[in-house]
C-alpha positions, 0 to 999 in steps of 0.5 A, spaced: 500 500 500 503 506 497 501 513 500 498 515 493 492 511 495 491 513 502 486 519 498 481 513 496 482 509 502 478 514 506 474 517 501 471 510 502 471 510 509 466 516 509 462 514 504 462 507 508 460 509 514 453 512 511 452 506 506 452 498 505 455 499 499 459 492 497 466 493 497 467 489 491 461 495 488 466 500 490 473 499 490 479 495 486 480 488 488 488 490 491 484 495 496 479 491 498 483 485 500 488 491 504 482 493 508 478 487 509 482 481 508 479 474 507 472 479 506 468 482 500 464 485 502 463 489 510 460 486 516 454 491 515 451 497 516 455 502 520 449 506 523 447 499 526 454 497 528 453 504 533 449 500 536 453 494 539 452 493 546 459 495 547 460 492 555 465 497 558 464 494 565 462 497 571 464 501 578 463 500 585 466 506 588 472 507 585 474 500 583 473 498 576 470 492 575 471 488 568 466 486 562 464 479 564 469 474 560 474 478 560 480 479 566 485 483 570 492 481 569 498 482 574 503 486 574 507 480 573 502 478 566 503 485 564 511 484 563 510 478 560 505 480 555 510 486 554 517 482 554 520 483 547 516 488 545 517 496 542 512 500 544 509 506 541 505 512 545 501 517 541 498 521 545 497 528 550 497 527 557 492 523 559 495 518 554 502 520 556 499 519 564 498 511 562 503 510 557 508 512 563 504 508 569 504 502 564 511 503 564 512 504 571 508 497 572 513 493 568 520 497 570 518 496 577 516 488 576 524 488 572 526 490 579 531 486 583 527 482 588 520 485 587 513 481 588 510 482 581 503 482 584 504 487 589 506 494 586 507 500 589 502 506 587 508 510 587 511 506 582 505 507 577 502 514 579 506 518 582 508 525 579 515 522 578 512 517 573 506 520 569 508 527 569 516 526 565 516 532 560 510 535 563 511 543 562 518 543 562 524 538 559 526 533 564 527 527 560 531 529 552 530 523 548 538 524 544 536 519 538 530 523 535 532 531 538 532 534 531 524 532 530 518 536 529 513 533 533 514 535 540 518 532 545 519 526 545 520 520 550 524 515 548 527 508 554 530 502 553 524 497 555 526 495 563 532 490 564 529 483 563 526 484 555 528 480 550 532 484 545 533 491 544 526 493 545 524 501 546 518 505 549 516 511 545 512 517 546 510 522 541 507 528 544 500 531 540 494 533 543 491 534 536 489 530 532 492 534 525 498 534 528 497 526 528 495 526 522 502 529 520 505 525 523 503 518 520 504 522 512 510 522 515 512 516 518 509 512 511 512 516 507 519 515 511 519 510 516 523 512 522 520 512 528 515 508 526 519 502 523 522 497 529 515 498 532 511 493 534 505 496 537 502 503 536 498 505 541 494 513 540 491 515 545 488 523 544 481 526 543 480 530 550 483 536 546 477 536 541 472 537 545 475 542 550 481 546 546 477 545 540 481 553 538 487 550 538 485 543 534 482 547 529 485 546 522 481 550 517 483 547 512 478 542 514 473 539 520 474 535 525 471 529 523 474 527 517 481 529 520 479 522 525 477 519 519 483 521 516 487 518 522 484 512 522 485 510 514 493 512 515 493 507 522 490 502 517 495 502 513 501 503 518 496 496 521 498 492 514 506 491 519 504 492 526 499 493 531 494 498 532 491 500 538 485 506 538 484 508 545 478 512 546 478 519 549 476 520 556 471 526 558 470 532 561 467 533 567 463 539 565 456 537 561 457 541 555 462 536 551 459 530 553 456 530 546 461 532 542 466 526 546 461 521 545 461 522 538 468 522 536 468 516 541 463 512 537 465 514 530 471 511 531 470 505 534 464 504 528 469 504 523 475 501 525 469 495 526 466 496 520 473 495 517 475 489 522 482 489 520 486 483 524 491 488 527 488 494 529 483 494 534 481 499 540 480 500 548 474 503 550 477 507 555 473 513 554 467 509 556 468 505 561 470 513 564 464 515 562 460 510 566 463 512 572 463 519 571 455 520 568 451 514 570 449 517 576 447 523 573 
């Protein structure tokens, strides 16, 4: 898939998420097979896909409870799911917030003597940990200083991981700024090319730093869509990850964040590729944070 035919890509997935048109009605066989591998046609409409039960689990008190079927992992698990494994955060701070304490709880299961099933709050949530490079540069990444897509945090994975794996995190709170970013990294792979997994966390500042977001060359809701054509391509060689926005506690950007929250989710199962997927953090926030209002 070469970046030429990315314009098709997400003029398709417009027109896709408003219509049941086959895949074979629309597109050439090369792409089909690109977007939805081993389909010829999509799994449906995405106006009924909106409306899948999306089980997000459910909270008592301040503890999260998960979906049924699904489990909590140890800290121990953790490290092993992520042993040999680079690792790619795009995001801004509530995505660096958890990729950093995702990192805490693997470095600290990487210590001498530690108990993977006992770690420290202080290990995974203290300002020390989550707020690295927060208002100011504490940690300079060396291997990519020059590039113009903020400060970037770039680790050795913890002592332990199998081969010379590293721990990215790429600053933007917008996604144009992503969108720049994956034109860039398909173009010219660089910080992209030995990853394993990408994660993309934003969305927060869509809804309440809208000005800052704004492109005026285009709306908000085709630059998600954009975003979301380039991960599939960047999907065709590693995994992908869409994590969907938490909210803001204030009521007048409630619609606004479940919108964005849905659409996503709405294409990328309506592509159902095998190597991108997403994590319904934003719901499960929602649940706890309006259900009882």
């Amino acid at each position: 898939m070469s970046p030429r035919q990315f314009p098709l890509i997400r003029a398709v997935l417009v027109a896709l998420l408003f219509s049941c048109v086959y895949f074979s009605k629309t597109l050439q066989s090369d792409v089909v097979l690109f977007i939805s591998p081993g389909h010829s046609q999509p799994k449906g409409c995405v106006e009924n896909l909106s409306r899948i039960n999306r089980d997000v689990g459910s909270w008592i008190g301040n503890t999260w409870i998960p979906p049924k079927g699904q489990k909590y992992y140890s800290a121990g698990e953790l490290k092993d799911i992520f042993n040999g494994i680079s690792v790619l955060w795009i995001g801004d701070s509530t995505g660096r917030r958890s990729a950093l304490s995702m990192y805490g709880i693997i470095n600290a299961t990487s210590a001498l003597g530690s108990d993977p099933q006992h770690i420290s709050i202080e290990e995974v949530d203290s300002p020390s940990v989550i707020d690295t490079n927060r208002r100011s540069v504490t940690e300079s990444c060396q291997k990519w200083k020059n590039d113009t897509f903020g400060h970037i945090i770039c680790r050795a994975m913890p002592p332990g991981s199998k081969g010379r794996k590293e721990f990215l995190i790429v600053p933007l709170a917008c996604l144009k700024g992503t969108k720049k970013f994956l034109h860039s990294e398909i173009a010219v792979p660089k910080i992209t090319r030995n990853v394993d997994l990408i994660v993309v966390a934003q969305g927060i500042w869509e809804a309440v730093r809208a000005h800052d977001c704004h492109d005026p060359n285009s709306n908000f809701t085709t630059i998600q869509d954009d975003v979301i054509a380039l991960l599939a391509v960047l999907s065709k060689s590693t995994r992908v990850v869409w994590r969907t926005s938490g909210f803001d506690a204030r009521e007048g950007y409630k619609a606004h964040t479940l919108s964005m929250n849905r659409r996503a989710m709405d294409a990328i199962d309506y592509f159902d590729l095998p190597n991108f997927t997403y994590v319904d953090w934003g719901g499960s926030n929602f649940t706890s944070m309006f259900w009882e209002r």
